[in-house]
N, C-alpha and C positions, 0 to 999 in steps of 0.2 A: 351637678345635674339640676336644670331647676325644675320645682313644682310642680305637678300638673295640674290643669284649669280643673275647674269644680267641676266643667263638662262632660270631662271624662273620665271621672267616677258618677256611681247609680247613687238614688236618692238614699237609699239605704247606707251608703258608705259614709254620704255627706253628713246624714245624722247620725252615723254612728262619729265622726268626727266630731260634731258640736258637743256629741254627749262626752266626748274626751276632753274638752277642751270645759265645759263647765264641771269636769269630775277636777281641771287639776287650779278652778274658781270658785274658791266656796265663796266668797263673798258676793258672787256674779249668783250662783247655782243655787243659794243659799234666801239672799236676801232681793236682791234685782229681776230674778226671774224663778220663784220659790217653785218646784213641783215638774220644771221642766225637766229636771235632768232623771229624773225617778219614771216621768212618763216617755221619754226616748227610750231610755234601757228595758222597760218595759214592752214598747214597741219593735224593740231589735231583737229581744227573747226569742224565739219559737214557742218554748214551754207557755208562756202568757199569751193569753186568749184574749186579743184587743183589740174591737172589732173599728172601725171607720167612723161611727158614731160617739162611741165613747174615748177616742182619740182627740176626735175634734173639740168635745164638751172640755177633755181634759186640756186641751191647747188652748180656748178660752176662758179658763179658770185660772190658767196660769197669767195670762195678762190682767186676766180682772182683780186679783190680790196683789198684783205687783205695787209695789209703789208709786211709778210713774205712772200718767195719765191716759197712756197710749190708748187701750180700751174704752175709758170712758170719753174719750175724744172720738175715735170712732163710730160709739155707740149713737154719740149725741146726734150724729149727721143723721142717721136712720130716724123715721116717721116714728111716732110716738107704738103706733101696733107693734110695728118689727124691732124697737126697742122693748116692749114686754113680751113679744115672741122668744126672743135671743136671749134673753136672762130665764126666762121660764127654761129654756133646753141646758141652760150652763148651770139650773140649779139644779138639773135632774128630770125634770118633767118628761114624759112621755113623748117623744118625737111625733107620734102620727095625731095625737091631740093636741100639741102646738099646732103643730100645719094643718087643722082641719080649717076651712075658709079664706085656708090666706092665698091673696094674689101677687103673683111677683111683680115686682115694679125692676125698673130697671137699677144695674147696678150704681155703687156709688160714683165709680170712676164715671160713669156715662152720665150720671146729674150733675156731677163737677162739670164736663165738658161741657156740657147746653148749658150750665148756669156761665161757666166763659164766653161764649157765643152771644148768648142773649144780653151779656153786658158790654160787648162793644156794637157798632155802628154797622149796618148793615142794609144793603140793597137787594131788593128781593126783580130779579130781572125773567117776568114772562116771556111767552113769548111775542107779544107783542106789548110794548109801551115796559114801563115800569113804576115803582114810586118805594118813597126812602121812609125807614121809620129808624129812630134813635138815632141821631147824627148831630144832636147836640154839641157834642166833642168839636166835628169839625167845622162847625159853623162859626163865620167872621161874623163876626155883632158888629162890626165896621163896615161892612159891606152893605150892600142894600141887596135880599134876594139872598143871601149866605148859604141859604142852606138848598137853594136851587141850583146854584152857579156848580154845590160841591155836587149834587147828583149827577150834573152832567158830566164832571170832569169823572166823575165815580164810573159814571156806565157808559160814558167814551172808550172807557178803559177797557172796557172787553167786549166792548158793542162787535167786534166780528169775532165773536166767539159762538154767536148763534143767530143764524140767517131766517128765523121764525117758523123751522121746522120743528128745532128740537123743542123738548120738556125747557121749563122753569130752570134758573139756578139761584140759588144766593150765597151771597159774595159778603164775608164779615171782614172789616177790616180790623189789622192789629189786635187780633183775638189770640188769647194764652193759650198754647200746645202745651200738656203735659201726656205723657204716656203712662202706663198703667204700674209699670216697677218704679214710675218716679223718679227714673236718669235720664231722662230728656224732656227736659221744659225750654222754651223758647217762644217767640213770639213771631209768625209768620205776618207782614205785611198783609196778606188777604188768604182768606181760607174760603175755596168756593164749594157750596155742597151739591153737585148736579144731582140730577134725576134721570140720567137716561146714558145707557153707555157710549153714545153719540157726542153725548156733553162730556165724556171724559174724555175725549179723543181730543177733541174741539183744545179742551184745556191744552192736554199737554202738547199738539198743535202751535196754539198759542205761546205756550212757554218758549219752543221752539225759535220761532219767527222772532220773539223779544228777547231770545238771549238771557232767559233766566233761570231756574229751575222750580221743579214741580215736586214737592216728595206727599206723599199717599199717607195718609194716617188710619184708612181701615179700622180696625178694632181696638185701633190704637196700644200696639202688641210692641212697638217699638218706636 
């Protein structure tokens, strides 16, 4: 009989599995991820009182003494604030006096994403006329006009995508997809980000009529 997917079992079962699985790993439980498997059984008790905050601090504590670098790699991505915010809450400090002034900025996976965006080439198409910024890449230094010749061929390319009703779009090309669990990275040929549910229509429209396809990156959940 085989397995069943981690799906269907409850979060409670799945850590109650890990915490079996590092009880029969001392060297994993021990040295690799010290404190985890004490703070699972912990959380699986009833009798222990564990409340969501002091779960989390303890779940972060446990990567921040690990050995490897994982924590302080992710730490470093965070703004210099939210890097002494999140160490003050791992070393104990008062939840509501850390967060007194703090503004949430957006998450990491969402700066990763516009930091990919903003690093490929890109046309930003109004609704009337256009003009190219960062296209370096595609520009023939051979050519006389390089980097005009490529706008055109650029915004030919979806010039009937919008009849000068709708909203703005911009169109990056060969910009990195990754998703937020980190198992689907890929590189889509162009990624356009409409403004108007008009312009999405229009898109997948489009895809249609060229025989290609269109997949939806939203929240980037998948």
């Amino acid at each position: 009989m085989a397995a069943p997917f981690a799906s269907d079992k409850s979060v409670d079962e799945r850590l109650a599995l890990v915490a079996e699985g590092l009880a029969k790993n001392s060297d994993l439980s021990t040295q690799e991820l010290p404190g985890l498997q004490s703070l699972l059984v912990d959380y699986l008790i009833p009798e222990v009182d564990l409340n969501r905050r002091d779960f989390m601090r303890r779940l972060l504590d446990v990567f921040r003494t690990a050995p490897h670098q994982t924590y302080q790699e992710v730490l470093g991505k965070h703004t210099p604030d939210e890097q002494h915010r999140i160490e003050s809450i791992v070393q104990g400090s008062n939840v509501e006096d850390v967060a007194d002034g703090f503004i949430m900025s957006p998450r990491l996976g969402c700066r990763e994403e516009v930091a990919h965006l903003c690093a490929a080439p890109r046309a930003h198409i109004p609704a009337h006329g256009y003009h190219i910024e960062d296209l370096s890449d595609e520009i023939d230094h051979e050519e006389t006009h390089g980097s005009r010749k490529f706008a055109h061929r650029f915004t030919d390319f979806f010039a009937d995508l919008f009849d000068g009703k709708e909203h703005s779009v911009t169109v990056y090309k060969n910009a990195l997809f990754e998703n937020w669990g980190r198992t689907v990275r890929h590189v889509p040929q162009y990624t356009c980000v409409p403004t108007s549910t008009a312009a999405v229509k229009r898109i997948v429209r489009y895809a249609k009529i060229h025989d290609t396809s269109v997949r939806c990156s939203g929240y980037r959940h998948s």
